[in-house]
C-alpha positions in Angstrom: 0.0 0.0 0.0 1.9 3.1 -1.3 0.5 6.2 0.4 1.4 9.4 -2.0 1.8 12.9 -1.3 1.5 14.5 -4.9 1.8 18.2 -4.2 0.4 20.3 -6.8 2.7 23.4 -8.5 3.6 25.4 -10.4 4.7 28.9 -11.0 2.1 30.8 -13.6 0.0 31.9 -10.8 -2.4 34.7 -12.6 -2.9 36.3 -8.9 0.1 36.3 -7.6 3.2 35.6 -10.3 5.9 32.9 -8.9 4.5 32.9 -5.6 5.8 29.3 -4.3 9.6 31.0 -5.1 8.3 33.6 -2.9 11.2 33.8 -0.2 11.2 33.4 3.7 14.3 34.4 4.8 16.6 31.8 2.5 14.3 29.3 2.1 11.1 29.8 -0.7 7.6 29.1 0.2 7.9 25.3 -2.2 11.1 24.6 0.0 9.5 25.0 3.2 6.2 23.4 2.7 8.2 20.1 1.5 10.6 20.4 4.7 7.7 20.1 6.8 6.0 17.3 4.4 9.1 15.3 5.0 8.6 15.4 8.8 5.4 13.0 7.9 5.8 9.5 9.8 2.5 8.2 7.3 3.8 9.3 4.0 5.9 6.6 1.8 6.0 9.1 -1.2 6.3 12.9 -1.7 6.2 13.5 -5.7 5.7 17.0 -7.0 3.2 17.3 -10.2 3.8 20.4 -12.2 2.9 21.6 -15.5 4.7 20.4 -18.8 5.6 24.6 -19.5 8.8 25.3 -19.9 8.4 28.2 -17.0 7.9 25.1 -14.6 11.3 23.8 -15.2 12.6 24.7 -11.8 10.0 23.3 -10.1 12.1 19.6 -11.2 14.9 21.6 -10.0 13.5 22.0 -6.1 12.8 18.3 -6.2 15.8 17.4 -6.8 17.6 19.4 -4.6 15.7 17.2 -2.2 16.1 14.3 -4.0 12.3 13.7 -4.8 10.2 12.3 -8.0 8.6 15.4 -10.1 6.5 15.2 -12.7 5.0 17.1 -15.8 1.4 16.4 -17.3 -1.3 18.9 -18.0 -1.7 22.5 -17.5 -5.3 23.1 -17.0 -6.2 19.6 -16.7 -4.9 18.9 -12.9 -7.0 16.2 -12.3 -5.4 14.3 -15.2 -1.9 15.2 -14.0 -2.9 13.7 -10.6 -4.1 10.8 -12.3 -1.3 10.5 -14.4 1.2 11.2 -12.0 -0.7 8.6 -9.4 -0.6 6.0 -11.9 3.5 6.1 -12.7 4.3 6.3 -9.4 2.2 3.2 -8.3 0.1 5.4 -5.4 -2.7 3.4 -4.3 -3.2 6.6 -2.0 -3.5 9.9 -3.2 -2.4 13.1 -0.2 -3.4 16.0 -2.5 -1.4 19.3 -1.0 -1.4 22.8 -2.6 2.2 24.5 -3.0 0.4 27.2 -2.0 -0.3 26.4 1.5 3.3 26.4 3.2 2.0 26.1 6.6 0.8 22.3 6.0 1.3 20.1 9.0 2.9 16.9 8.5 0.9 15.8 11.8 -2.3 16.7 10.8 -1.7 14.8 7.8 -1.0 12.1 9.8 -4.0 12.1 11.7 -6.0 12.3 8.7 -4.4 9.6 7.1 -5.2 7.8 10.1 -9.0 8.7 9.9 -9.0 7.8 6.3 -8.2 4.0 6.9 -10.2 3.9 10.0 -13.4 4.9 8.5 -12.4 3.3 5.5 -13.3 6.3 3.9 -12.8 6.6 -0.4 -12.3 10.7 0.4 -11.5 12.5 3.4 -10.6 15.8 3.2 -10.6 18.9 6.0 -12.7 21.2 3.8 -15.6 19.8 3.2 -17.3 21.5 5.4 -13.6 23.6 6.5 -13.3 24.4 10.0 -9.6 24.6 10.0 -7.6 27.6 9.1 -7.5 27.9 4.9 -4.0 26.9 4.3 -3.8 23.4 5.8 -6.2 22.2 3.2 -5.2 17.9 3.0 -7.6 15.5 1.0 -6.9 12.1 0.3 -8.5 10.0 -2.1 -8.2 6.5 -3.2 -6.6 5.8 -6.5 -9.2 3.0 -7.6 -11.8 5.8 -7.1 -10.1 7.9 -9.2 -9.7 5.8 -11.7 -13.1 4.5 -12.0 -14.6 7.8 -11.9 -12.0 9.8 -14.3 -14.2 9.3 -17.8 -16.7 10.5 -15.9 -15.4 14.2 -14.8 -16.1 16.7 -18.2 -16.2 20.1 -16.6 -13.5 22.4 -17.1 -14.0 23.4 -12.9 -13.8 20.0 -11.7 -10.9 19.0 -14.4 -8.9 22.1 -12.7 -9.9 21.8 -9.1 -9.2 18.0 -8.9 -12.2 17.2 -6.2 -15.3 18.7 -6.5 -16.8 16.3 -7.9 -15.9 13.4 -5.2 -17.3 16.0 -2.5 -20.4 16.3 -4.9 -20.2 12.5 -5.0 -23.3 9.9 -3.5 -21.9 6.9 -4.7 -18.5 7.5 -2.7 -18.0 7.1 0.9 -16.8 10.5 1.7 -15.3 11.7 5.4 -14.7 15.5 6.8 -12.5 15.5 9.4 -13.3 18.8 11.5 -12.5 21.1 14.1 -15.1 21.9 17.3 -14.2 25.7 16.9 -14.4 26.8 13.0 -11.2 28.9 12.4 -12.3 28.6 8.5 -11.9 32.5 8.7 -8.2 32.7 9.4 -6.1 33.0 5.7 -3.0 31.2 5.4 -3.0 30.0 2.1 -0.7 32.4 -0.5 -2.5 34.0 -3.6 -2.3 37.7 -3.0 0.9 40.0 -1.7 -0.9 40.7 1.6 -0.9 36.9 2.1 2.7 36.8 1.6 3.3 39.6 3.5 0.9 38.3 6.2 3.4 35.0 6.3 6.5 36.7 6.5 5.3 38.5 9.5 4.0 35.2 11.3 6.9 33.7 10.4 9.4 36.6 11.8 6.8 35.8 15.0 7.5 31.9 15.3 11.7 33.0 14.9 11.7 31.1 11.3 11.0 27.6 13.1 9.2 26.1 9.8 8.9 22.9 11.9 6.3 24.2 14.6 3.2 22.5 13.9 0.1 24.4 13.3 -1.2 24.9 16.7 2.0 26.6 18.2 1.4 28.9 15.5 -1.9 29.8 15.7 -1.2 30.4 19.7 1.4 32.4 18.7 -0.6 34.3 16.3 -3.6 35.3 18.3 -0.7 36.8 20.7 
């Protein structure tokens, strides 16, 4: 049983140009969100899925300066490239992270992962409802769902957002793991300069540790 963290990426953001090279301190946003993802005890695989653009190039370059898989497929067709990317790697389980969302917590991962088996779920995610801050979005989905379903998805949303239509989904078993307090309203997730610039200060705040897990931060935060 492979479990898979495909992180999507790539740099032709129309919001906010380049933001995953977007620097904190001598480390970009990409760099620190897979330092953390390392720091996953659940994960077997961490394989970055870009676009087949030329401009995406150095996304291969930051996986292999950490000596992880990358791979090109479609532009504007994600949930192909997750498919593809799922299927030459062998994942039988797919972790689908956002580049944008450096703040990702290996341990809530984890715990989802956890949940996932437990309830022998086909997709858990944490936003659906969210209740958790936006920026430690994690969904996991089973491969052989994926594939089943794949001929099925037409839409040009659900082609580029990867998941809607599981969530829409009766005919899957789908799980929400969830919060008792909704902090749904708190923005860490990078698409415009005042969330970058909201990160950097946060980050200043927590002394650059990009290992705390999300909790320390948000204490220190609210301080």
């Amino acid at each position: 049983m492979t479990i898979g963290c495909i992180i999507q990426a790539r740099s032709g953001s129309r919001r906010l140009k380049n933001k995953i090279f977007l620097k904190i301190k001598e480390k970009n946003l990409l760099e620190i969100l897979i330092l953390r993802l390392l720091q996953s005890k659940k994960i077997n695989k961490i394989i970055i899925a870009t676009t087949n653009l030329k401009s995406d190039n150095k996304v291969h370059k930051v996986a292999k300066k950490y000596k992880l898989n990358s791979f090109s497929g479609s532009e504007n067709n994600v949930l192909k490239r997750y498919y593809d990317c799922a299927k030459k790697f062998k994942i039988n389980t797919i972790v689908r992270i956002t580049a944008d969302c450096p703040l990702t917590d290996p341990k809530l991962v984890d715990n989802l992962i956890d949940y996932h088996f437990k309830k022998k779920s086909d997709y858990t995610s944490n936003v659906n409802p969210r209740t958790f801050p936006d920026g430690l979005d994690i969904e996991i989905l089973k491969f052989s769902v994926l594939k089943k379903n794949i001929t099925k998805i037409s839409s040009s949303s659900d082609l580029e957002h990867v998941t809607p239509y599981f969530r829409r989904s009766k005919k899957i078993k789908k799980i929400n793991y969830k919060l008792k307090k909704n902090l749904s309203k708190i923005r860490w997730t990078i698409d415009y300069k005042k969330d970058y610039d909201f990160i950097k200060k946060l980050f200043k705040k927590i002394k650059y540790n990009i290992y705390l897990n999300w909790e320390e931060i948000y204490k220190i935060m609210l301080k």
